[in-house]
C-alpha positions in Angstrom: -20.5 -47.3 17.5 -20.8 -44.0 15.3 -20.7 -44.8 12.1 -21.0 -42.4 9.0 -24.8 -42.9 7.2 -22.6 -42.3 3.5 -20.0 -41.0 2.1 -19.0 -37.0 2.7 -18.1 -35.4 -0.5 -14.9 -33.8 -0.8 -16.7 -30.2 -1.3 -18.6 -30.8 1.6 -15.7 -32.0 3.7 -13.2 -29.2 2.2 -16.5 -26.7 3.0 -16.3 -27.4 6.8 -12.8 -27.5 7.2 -12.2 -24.3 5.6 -13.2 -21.7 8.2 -11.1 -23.5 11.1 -7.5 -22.9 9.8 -7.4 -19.3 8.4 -4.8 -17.3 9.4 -5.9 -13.9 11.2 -4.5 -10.2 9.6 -1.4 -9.3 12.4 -2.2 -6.2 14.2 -0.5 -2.9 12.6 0.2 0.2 13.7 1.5 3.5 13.1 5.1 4.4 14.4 4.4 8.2 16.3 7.7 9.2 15.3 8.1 8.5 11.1 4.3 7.4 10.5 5.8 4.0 9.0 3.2 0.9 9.6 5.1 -1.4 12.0 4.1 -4.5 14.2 3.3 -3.6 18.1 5.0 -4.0 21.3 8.2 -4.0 18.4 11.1 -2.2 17.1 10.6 0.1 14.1 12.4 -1.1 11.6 12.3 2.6 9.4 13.6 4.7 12.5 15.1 2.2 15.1 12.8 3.9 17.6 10.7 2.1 20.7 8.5 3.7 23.5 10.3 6.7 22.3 13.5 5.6 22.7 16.1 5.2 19.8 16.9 1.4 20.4 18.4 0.2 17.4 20.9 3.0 17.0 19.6 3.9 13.5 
């Protein structure tokens, strides 16, 4: 059976595991109509526009 050689410090431990569970920047873009930074395939939030539609009756 696999069996640790000695004990893993908490450093080295912490180390290894610290690169797995990093969360990635979201995607942002510019809205074409106001400029405001918004999330894609989405609503903006400043204007109510979408695929240059007014959606959100703003």
């Amino acid at each position: 059976m696999a069996v640790p050689k000695g004990k893993v410090s908490k450093a080295r431990r912490d180390k290894r595991r610290s690169s797995h569970w990093k969360l990635e920047t979201p995607g942002v873009v510019t809205c074409p109509k106001c400029g405001k930074y918004r999330m894609p395939h989405r609503a903006c939030k400043a204007c109510g526009t979408y695929n240059g539609r007014d959606v959100l009756g703003a």
